[in-house]
N, C-alpha and C positions, 0 to 999 in steps of 0.2 A: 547553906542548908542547915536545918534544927539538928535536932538530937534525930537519934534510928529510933525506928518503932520500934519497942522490945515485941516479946511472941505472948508475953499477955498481954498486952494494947493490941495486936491484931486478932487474939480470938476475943475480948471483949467486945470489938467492934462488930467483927463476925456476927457474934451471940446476942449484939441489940439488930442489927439487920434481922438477923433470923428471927425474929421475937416482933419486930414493929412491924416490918412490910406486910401492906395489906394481900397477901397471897390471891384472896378472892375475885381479885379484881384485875387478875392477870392470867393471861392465856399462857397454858400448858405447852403447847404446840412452838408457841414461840419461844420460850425459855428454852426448849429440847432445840431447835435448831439454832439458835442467836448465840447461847449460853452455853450448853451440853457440847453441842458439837464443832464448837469456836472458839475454846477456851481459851488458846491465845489471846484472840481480838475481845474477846470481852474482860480479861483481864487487865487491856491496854486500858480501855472504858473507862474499867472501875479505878485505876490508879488515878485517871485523868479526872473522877468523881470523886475520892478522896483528895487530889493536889485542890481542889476548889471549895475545902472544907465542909467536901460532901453536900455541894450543890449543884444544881445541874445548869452546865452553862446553856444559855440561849442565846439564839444567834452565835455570830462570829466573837472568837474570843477577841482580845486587844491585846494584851497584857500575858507574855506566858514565861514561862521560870525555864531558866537554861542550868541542867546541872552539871558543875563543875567537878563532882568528887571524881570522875572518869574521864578522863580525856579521847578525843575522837583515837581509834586506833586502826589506821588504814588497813594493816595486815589483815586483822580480823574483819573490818568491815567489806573491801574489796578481796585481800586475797595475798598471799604468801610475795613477798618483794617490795611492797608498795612500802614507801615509808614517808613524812612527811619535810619537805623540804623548808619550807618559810610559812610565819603567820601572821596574821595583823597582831600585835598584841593588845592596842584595845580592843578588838572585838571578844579575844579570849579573856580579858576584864567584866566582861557583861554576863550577867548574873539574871537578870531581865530583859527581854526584847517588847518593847511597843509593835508592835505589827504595824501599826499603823503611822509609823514613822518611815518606813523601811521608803526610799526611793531606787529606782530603776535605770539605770545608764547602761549606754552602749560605747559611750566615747567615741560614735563616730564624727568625725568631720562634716561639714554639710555636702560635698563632692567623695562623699567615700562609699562607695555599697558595702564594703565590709575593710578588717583590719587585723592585723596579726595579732595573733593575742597576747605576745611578748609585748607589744608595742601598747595594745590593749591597758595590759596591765601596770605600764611604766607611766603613762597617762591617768590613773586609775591615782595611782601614789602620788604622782604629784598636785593633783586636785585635794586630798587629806582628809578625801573620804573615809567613813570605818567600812573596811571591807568584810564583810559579815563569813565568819569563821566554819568549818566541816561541823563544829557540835551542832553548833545549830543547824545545821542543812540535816544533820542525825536526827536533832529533836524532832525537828518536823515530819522528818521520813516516817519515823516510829510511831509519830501521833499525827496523823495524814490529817485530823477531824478540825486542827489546829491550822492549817494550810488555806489563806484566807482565798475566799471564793473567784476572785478577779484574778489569780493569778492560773487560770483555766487559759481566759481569752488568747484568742490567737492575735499574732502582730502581724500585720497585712495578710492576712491569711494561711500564716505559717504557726506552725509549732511555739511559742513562748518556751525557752529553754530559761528558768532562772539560775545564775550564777554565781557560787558562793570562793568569791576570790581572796577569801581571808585566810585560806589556807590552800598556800602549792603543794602538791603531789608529787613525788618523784616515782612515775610508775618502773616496774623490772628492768624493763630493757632502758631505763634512763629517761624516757620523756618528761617533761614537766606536763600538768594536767590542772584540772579544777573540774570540782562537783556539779552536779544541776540535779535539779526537779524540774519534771514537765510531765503535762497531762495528758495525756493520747489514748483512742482506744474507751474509752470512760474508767479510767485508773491515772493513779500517778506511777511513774515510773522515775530512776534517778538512771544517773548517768554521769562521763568524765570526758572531758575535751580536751586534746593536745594543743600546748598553748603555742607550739609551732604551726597549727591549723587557721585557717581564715574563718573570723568574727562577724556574723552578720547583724544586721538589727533584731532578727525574732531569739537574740542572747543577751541579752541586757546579763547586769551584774547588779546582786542587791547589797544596798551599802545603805548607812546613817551620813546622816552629816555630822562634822566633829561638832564637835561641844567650845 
């Protein structure tokens, strides 16, 4: 990541927006609700519209920036005990992710309906796949717009649960775990699997191939 924006680069920026946007040509109504009353989600937007050098992306992105100066932090992110057991260390080397590199396994067998996820994951390692890390399952969380569109569809009619095995979990009571995003409901929602729980095919795990 560059230099920080000091706080006069952010109000100059402010003060050419406020100065160029053609105001006229935009409804009042939807500023007060999109903007006014959603300040959160429209300042996710706007960062996502300055990371793009203040261009607005069309279509689906490819290409998005995974920031490293924070590391994922399970306590905060799920909750007081969680702490993090093991990580792929390339995937915590990736600084960029191609989206459209990203492939989907289940590592099942052709006779298997499903598989422990211990076993899952020990199959997982020794294929030397990069198993895609919590930050990024973060980045995506936090910027959902970024979350490419096929990762919706259901597998045989089930739920698509994606699985980010690049970082184990060691939740409170001791379980090992791992993250997912999945779409239900018309939202995304996340979620953590006990990896002593059986693995079906609608959980694939998202990985690169090595290099």
């Amino acid at each position: 990541m560059g230099k920080s924006v000091t706080i006069d680069q952010s109000h100059e920026v402010m003060a050419i927006l406020a100065t160029n946007v053609d105001w006229d040509t935009l409804d009042g109504s939807v500023l007060q609700e999109q903007i006014v009353r959603k300040p959160m989600e429209a300042g996710k937007q706007f960062t996502a519209f300055l990371k793009n050098g203040g261009r607005v992306i069309v279509g689906e992105p490819k290409v998005i920036e995974i920031y490293r100066s924070e590391s994922f932090n399970p306590a905060k992110f799920i909750g007081e005990g969680w702490t993090i057991e093991e990580q792929d260390e390339r995937s915590l080397a990736l600084s960029e992710l191609d989206l459209t590199k990203i492939q989907f396994k289940t590592m099942l067998k052709d006779d298997e309906p499903y598989v422990k996820g211990e076993e899952k994951l020990r199959r997982l390692k020794e294929t030397g796949y990069i198993r895609l890390d919590a930050k990024i399952f973060q980045t995506l969380w936090e910027n959902q717009a970024l979350i490419p569109e096929d990762w919706k569809e259901k597998i045989n009619n089930n739920t698509r649960y994606v699985f980010f095995d690049g970082t184990i979990l060691r939740a409170p009571r001791g379980h090992r775990c791992v993250l997912s995003l999945y779409w239900g409901a018309g939202r995304w929602h996340w979620g953590y699997h006990w990896l002593g729980d059986d693995w079906y095919l609608s959980s694939p795990s998202a990985l690169l191939a090595s290099s």
